[in-house]
C-alpha positions as CSV (number, residue, x, y, z in Angstrom):
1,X,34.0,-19.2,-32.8
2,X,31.4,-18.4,-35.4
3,X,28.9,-15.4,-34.7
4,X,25.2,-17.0,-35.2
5,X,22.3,-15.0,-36.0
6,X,19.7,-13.4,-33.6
7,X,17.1,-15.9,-35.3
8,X,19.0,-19.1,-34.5
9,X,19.7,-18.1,-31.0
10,X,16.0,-17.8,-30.6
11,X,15.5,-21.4,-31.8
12,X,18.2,-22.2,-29.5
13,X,16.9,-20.4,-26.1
14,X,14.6,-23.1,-24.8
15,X,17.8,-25.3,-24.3
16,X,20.5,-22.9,-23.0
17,X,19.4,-22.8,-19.3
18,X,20.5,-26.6,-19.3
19,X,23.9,-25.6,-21.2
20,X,24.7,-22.3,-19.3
21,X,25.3,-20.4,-22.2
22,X,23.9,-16.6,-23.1
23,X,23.5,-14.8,-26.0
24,X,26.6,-12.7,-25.6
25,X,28.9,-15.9,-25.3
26,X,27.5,-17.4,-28.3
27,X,27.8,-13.7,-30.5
28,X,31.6,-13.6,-29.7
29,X,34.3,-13.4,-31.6
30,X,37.3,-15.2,-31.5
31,X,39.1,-12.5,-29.3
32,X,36.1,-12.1,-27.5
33,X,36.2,-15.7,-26.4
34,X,39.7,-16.2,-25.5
35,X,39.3,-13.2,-23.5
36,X,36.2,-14.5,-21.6
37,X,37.6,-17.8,-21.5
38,X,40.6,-16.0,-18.8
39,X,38.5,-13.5,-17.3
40,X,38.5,-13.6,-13.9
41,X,35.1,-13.8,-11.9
42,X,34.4,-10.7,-9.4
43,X,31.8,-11.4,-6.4
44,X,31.3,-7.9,-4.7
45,X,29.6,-8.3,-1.3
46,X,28.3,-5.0,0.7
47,X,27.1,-5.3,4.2
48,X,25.2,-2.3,4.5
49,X,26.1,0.4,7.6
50,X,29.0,-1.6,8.8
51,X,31.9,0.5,10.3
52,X,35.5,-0.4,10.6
53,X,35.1,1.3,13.9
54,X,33.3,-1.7,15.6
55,X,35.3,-4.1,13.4
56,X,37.6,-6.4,15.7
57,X,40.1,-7.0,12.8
58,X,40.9,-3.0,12.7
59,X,41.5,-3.5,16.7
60,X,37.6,-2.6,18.4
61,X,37.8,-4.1,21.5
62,X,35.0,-6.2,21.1
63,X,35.3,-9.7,19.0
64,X,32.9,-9.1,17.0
65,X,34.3,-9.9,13.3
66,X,36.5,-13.4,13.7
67,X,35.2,-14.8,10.5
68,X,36.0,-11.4,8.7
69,X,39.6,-11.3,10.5
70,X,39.6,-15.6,9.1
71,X,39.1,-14.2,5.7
72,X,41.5,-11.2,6.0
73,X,44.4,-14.3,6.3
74,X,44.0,-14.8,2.6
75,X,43.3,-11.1,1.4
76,X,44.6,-7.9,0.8
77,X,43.4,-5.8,4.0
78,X,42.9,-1.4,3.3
79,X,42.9,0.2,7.2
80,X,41.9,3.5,6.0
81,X,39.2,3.1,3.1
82,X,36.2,5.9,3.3
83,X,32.7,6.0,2.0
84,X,31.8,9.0,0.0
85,X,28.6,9.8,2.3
86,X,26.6,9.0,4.9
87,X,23.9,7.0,3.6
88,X,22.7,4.1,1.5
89,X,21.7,6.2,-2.0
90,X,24.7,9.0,-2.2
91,X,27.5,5.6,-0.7
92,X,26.4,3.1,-2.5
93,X,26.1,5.5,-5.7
94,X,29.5,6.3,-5.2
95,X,30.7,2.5,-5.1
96,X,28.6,1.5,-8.3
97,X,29.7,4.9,-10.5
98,X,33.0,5.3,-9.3
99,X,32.1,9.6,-9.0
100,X,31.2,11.5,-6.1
101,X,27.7,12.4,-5.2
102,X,28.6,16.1,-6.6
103,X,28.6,14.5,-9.9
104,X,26.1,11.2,-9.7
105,X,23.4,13.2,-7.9
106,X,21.9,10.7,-5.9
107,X,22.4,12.5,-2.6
108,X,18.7,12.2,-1.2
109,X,17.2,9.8,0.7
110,X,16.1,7.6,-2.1
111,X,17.8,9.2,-4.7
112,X,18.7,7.7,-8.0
113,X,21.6,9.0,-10.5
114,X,21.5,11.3,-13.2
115,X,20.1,9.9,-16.8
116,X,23.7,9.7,-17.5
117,X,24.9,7.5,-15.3
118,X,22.7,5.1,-16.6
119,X,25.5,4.4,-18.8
120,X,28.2,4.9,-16.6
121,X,28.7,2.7,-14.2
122,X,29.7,-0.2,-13.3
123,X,27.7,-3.0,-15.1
124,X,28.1,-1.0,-18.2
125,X,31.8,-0.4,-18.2
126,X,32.0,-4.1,-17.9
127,X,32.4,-6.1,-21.4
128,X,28.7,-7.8,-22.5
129,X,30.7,-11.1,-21.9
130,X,30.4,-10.8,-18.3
131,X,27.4,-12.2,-16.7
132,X,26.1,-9.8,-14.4
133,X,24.0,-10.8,-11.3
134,X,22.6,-8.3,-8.9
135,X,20.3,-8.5,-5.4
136,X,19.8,-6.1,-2.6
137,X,17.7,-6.4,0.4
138,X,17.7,-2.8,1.1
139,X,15.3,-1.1,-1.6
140,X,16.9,1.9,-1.7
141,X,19.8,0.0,-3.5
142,X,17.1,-1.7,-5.4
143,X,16.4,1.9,-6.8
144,X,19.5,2.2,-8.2
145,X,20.1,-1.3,-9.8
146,X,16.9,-0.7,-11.2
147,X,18.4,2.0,-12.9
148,X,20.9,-0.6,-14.2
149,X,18.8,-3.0,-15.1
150,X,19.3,-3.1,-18.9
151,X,23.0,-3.8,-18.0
152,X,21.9,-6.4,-15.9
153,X,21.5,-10.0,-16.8
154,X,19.8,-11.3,-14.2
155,X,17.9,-8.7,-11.3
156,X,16.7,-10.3,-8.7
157,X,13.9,-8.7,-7.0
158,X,14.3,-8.0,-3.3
159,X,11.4,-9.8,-2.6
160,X,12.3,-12.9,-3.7
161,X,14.6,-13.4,-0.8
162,X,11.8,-12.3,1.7
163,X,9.7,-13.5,4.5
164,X,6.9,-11.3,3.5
165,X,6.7,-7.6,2.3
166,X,4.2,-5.0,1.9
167,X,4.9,-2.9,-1.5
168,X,2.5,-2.5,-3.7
169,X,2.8,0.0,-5.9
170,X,6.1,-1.4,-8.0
171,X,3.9,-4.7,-8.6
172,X,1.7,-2.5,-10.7
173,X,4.5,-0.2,-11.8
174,X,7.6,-2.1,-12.0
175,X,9.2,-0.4,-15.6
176,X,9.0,3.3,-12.5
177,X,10.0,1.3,-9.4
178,X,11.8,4.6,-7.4
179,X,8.5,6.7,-8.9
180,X,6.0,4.3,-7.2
181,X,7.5,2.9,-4.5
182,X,8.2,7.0,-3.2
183,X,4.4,7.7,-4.4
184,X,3.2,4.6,-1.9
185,X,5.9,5.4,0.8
186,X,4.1,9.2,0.8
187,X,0.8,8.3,0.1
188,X,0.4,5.5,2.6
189,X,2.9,5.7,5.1
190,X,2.9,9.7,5.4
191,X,6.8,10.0,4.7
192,X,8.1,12.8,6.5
193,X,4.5,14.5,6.8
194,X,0.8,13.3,7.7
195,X,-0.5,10.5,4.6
196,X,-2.4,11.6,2.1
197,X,-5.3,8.9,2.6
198,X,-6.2,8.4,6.0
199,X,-8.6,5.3,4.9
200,X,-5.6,3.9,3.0
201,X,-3.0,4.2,5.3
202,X,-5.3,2.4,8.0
203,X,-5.5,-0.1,5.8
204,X,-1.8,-0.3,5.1
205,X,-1.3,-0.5,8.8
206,X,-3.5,-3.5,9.8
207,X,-1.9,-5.2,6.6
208,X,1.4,-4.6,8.0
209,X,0.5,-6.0,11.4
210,X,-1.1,-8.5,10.3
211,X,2.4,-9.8,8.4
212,X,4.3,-8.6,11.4
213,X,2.2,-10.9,13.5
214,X,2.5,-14.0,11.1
215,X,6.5,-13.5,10.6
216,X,6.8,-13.0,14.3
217,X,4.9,-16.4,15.2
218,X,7.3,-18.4,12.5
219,X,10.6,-16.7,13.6
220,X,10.6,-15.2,17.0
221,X,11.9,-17.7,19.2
222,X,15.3,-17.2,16.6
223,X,14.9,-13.7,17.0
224,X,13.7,-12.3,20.2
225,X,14.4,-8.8,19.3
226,X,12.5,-8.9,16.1
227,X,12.6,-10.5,12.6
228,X,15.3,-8.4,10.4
229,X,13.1,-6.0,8.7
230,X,13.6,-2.3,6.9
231,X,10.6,-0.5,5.2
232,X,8.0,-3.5,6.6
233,X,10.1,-6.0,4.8
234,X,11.1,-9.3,6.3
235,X,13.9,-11.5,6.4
236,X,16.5,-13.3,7.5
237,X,19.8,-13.5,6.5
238,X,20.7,-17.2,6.1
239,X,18.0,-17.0,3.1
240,X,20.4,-14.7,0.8
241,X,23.7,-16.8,2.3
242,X,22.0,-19.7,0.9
243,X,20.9,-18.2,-2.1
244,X,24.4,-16.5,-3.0
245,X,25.9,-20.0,-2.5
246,X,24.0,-21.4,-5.0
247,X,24.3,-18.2,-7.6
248,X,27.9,-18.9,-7.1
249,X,28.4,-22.1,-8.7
250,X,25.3,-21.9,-11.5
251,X,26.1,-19.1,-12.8
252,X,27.7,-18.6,-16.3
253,X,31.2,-17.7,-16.2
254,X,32.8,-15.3,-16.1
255,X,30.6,-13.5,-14.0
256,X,30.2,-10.3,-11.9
257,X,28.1,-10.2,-9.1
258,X,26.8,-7.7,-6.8
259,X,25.3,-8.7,-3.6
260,X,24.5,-6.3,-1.3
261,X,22.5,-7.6,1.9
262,X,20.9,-4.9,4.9
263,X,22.6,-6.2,8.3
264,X,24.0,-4.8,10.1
265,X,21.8,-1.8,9.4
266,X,18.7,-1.4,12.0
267,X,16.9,-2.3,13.5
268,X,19.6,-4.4,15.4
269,X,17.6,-7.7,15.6
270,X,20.4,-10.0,16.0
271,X,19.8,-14.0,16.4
272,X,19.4,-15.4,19.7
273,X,22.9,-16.9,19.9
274,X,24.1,-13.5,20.1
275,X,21.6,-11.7,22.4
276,X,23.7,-10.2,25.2
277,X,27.0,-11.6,24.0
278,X,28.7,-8.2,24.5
279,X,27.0,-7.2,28.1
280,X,30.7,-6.3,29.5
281,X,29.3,-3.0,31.2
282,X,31.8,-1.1,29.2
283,X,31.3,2.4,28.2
284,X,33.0,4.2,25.7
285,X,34.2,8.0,26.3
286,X,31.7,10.5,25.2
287,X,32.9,13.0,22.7
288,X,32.4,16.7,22.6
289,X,29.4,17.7,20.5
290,X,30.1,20.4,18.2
291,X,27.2,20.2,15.7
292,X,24.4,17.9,14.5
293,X,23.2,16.2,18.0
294,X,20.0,14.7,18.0
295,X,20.0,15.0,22.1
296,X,20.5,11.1,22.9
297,X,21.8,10.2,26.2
298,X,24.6,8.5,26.4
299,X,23.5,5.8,28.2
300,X,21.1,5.3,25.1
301,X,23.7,5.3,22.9
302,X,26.2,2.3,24.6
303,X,22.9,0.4,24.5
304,X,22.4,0.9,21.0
305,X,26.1,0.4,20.4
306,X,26.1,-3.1,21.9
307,X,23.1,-4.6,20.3
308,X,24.9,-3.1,17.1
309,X,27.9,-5.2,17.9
310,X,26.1,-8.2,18.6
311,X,23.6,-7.9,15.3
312,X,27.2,-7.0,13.3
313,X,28.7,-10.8,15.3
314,X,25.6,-12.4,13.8
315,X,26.1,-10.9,10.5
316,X,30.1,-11.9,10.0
317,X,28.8,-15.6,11.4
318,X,26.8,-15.7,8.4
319,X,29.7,-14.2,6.0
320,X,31.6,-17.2,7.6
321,X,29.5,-19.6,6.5
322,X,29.5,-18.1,3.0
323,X,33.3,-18.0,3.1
324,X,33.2,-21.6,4.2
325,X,31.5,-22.4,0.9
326,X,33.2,-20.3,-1.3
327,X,36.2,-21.9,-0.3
328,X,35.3,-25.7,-0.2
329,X,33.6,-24.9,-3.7
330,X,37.2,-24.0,-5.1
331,X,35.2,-20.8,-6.7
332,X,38.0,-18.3,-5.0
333,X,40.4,-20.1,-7.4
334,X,39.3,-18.1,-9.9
335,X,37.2,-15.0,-8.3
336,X,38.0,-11.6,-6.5
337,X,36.0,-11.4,-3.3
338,X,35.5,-7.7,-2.7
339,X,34.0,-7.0,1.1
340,X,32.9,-3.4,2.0
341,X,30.3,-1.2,2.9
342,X,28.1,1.9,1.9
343,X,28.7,3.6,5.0
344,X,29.1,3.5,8.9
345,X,27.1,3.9,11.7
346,X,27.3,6.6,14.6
347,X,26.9,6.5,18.6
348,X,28.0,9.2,19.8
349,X,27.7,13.1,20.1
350,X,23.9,12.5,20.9
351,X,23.2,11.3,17.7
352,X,22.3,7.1,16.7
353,X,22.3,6.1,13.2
354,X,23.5,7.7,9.9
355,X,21.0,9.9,9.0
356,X,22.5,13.0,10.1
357,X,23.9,15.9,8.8
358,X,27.6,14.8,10.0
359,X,30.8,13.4,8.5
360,X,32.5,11.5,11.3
361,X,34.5,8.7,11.2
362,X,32.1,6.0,12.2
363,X,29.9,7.4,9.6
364,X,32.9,7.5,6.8
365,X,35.4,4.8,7.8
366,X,34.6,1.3,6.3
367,X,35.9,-2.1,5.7
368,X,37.2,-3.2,2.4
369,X,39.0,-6.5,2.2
370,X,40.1,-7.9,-1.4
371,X,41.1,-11.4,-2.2
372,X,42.9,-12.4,-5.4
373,X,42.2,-15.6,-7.0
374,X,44.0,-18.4,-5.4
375,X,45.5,-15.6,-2.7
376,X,47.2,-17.4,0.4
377,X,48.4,-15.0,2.4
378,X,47.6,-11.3,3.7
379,X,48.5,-8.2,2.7
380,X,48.1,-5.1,4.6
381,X,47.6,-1.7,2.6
382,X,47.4,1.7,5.1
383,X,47.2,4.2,2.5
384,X,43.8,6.3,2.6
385,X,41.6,4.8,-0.3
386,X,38.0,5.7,-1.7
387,X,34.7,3.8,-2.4
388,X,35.2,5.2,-5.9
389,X,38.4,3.8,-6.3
390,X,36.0,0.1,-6.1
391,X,35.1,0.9,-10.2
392,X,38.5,1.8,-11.7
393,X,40.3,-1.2,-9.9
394,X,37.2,-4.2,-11.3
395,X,38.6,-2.8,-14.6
396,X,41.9,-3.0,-13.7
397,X,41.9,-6.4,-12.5
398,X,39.0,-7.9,-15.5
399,X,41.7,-6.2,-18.0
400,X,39.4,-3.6,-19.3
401,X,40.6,0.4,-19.7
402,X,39.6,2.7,-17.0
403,X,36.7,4.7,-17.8
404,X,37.4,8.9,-18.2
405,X,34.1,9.6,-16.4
406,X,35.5,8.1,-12.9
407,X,36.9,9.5,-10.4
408,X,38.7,7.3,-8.5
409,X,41.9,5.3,-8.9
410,X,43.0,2.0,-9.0
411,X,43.7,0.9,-5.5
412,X,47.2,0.6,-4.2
413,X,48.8,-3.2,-5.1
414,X,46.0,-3.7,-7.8
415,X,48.0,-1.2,-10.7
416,X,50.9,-1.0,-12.4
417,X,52.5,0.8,-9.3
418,X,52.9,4.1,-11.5
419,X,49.7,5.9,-10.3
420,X,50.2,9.3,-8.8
421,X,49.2,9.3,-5.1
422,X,51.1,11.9,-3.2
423,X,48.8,14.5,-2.2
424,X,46.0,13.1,-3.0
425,X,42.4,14.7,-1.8
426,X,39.4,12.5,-0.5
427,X,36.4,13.8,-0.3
428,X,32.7,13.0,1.3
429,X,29.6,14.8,0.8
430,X,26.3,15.2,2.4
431,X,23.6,17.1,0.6
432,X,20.4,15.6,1.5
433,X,18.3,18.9,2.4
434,X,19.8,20.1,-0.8
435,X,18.2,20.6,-4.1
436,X,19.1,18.3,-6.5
437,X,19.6,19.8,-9.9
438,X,21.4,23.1,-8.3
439,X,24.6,24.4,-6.5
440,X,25.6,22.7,-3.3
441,X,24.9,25.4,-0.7
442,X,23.4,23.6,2.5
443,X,25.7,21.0,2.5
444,X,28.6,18.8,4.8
445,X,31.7,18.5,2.8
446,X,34.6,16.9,3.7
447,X,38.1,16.4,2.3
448,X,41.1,14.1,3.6
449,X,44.3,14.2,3.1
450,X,47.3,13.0,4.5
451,X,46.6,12.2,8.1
452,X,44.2,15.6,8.6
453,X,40.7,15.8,7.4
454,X,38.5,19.2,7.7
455,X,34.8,19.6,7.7
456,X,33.0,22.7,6.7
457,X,28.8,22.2,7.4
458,X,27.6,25.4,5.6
459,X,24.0,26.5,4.6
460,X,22.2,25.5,7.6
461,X,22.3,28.7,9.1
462,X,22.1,31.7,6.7
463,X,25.9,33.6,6.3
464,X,27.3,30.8,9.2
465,X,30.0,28.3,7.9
466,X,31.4,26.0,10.6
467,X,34.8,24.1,10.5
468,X,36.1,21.0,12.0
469,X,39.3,19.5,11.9
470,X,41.5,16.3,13.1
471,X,44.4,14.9,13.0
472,X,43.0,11.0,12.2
473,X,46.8,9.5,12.6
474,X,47.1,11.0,16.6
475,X,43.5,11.8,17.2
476,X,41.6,9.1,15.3
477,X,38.6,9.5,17.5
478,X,38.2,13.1,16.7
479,X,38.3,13.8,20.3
480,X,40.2,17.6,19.7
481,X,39.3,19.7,17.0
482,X,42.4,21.7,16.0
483,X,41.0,23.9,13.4
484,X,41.9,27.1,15.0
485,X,45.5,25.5,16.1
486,X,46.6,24.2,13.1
487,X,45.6,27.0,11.0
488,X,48.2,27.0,8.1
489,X,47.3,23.8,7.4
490,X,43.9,24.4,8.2
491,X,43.5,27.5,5.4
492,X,45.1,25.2,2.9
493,X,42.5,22.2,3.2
494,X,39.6,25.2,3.4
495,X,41.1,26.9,0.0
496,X,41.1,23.5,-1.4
497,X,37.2,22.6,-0.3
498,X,36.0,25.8,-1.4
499,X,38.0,25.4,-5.3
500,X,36.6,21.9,-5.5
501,X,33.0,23.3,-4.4
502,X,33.4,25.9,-6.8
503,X,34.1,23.3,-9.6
504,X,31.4,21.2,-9.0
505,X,28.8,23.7,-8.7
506,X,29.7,25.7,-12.0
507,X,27.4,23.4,-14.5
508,X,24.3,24.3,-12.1
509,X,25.5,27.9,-12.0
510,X,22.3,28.9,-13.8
511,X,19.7,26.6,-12.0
């Protein structure tokens, strides 16, 4: 096909909504084309905080994934894939960059990446003939696709697909969204310490119940615990279901799409089909608390746990009726479907929620189903696999050359079946008290491998360094730590922790 010029394509713009074609397909050449033309669509859909610990396909006792275990039937299923943190910025960096939060930097709570990370990550590495779609309800993602956003064809704003919302300040200040939505966050809403503009933040507050009441009035008989909301946004699920649906068959092909939508995160506000779904009475064992407790009793905790379960039963209702689509639309024929999340969610030890300072495998362990184009039947993989092995396998499978920079590897049954694996280190990090542009040294580090996993916390108490260590194939509730038992093995996973934190620290050696 013949290149045109950027004039002619201007003439032409008015017209090509109707004939779904972009600049980038009509600039190809020849090779170009005939390589688009076979390219393989990729829809990449995170539910954010969902653990493969309350997951009923990876054996919880409670039913609360039967559309995810319908879906598994036709995909390849990983029973041991971890996040690379704790929490939305430093996970979801990790899935997008295919690096560690050591090297992306985005390991606060609304962090973004380095400057150079701009240009490596996913939607970049990706050849210009790919469409590229992108939508988040959480708006700490938002952050970071904003980041993207040159890479990005189309960027849909998080409001879009919103009851109502109260931001203001990236209205105003869109081209330094993270800058001014932080500034309003702290300046309004006080943040972590008392606002700066008592007057204002009044304000902000009768604003914000004002919308709460109106959303409330419209939606609360459907949701009797509260209208899904994070940061005084509001919404409801179905919207972006619907929305996705649509994206799915208009948009130009081939395409790559990134959808990443907040439940099950909280507040657990599920429908009203699901209230009380899971009141069995049952009562998981409490664990020993060894570091990090927030105090919560445990009867606080199984409460928390089961309106979790029952908001996550909503949630995989909803990716049923997206599968139910996908499938009748024949879009599967030609797409990988890639199912994860950013990170877990903990009950247990006295603490609730992911924001904590620990690595444990509620927090770490997460679901990732893949299904081929056209796939029929299942495939079970049970080696231990990365979030930033996501980036280096979407280049496998569109045909494109792994990237240097990663540091991750294509996932098991998606290479050439030549990639080294045997002793293999994973690692997770949690840095959010720690500068960012320095050496990590208050910091929870942990590294994997094989069937044991250790976790050294270090920096939170001057000259202290404390060690954990489990045995995730015998113990995979981390009930017994066996640091001090297993020591041999335990000295070599520390020796290896400390070299890789040495490595990673030496370019901030002089901050």
């Amino acid at each position: 096909m013949a290149q045109i010029s950027r004039r002619t394509f201007l003439k032409l713009a008015p017209v090509l909504p109707l004939l779904k074609v972009t600049w980038p397909q009509l600039a190809q050449t020849p090779e170009q084309a005939l390589q688009a033309a076979n390219a393989p669509n990729v829809l990449v859909l995170v539910f954010d905080t969902l653990s493969a610990r309350h997951v009923s396909l990876y054996g919880y006792q409670r039913e609360t994934t039967p559309n995810l275990a319908r879906f598994a039937e036709r995909a390849t299923v990983f029973h041991n894939h971890h996040a690379a943190a704790n929490f939305t910025s430093p996970g979801t960096s990790s899935i997008l960059t295919g690096t560690y939060p050591w090297s992306h930097r985005a390991f606060h709570l609304h962090g973004i990446v380095n400057d150079e990370y701009i240009n490596r990550n996913v939607f970049t590495a990706l050849p210009d003939y790919y469409h590229k779609i992108a939508y988040t309800h959480n708006l700490l993602v938002f952050s970071l696709l904003h980041q993207f956003r040159g890479s990005i064809d189309q960027l849909k704003k998080t409001r879009d697909l919103c009851l109502a919302d109260n931001q203001l300040a990236d209205r105003l200040f869109y081209g330094d969204y993270s800058d001014a939505f932080w500034a309003e966050w702290l300046f309004l809403r006080g943040g972590a310490t008392p606002p700066s503009s008592l007057f204002l933040s009044m304000f902000d507050r009768l604003r914000r119940f004002d919308t709460k009441r109106q959303v409330t009035e419209a939606y609360g008989d459907m949701f009797p615990r509260g209208i899904p909301n994070l940061h005084s946004l509001f919404f409801v699920l179905e919207d972006a279901i619907d929305w996705i649906k649509e994206q799915v068959l208009l948009t130009p092909q081939p395409f790559f799409s990134y959808f990443h939508l907040l439940p099950p995160h909280e507040p657990y506000t599920t429908r009203k089909d699901f209230v009380d779904i899971f009141a069995d009475g049952w009562q998981p064992p409490e664990k020993p608390i060894l570091f990090g407790s927030e105090g919560k009793p445990q009867r606080f905790l199984n409460r928390q746990r089961r309106e979790y379960d029952e908001y996550l039963a909503y949630t995989d209702s909803e990716f049923g009726r997206l599968l139910d689509a996908l499938e009748q639309s024949g879009v599967l024929d030609n797409t990988y479907l890639i199912l994860t999340s950013d990170h877990g969610e903990l009950f247990e030890r006295g603490i609730r929620g992911h924001v904590t300072q620990t690595l444990y495998e509620p927090l770490l362990h997460v679901p990732l189903l893949i299904s081929r184009p056209g796939q029929k039947e299942r495939v079970d993989v049970f080696e231990r696999t990365s979030c930033v092995d996501l980036l280096p396998t979407i280049m496998k499978i569109t045909g494109q050359p792994v990237p240097d920079w990663t540091e991750g590897q294509v996932l098991p049954t998606f290479g050439d079946g030549d990639e080294e694996r045997n002793g293999r280190f994973l690692y997770a990090l949690e840095a959010k008290s720690n500068p960012k542009q320095a050496p990590l040294q208050k910091a929870t580090m942990a590294i994997v491998a094989d069937q044991y996993k250790l976790v050294r916390y270090f920096g939170y108490k001057p000259g202290q360094d404390l060690y954990e260590m489990y045995d995730l194939q015998t113990d995979p509730e981390e009930m017994n730590n066996i640091f001090e038992t297993k020591s041999a093995i335990a000295n070599e996973l520390k020796a290896q922790l400390a070299q890789k934190l040495e490595q990673v620290n030496r370019p901030f050696a002089a901050t």
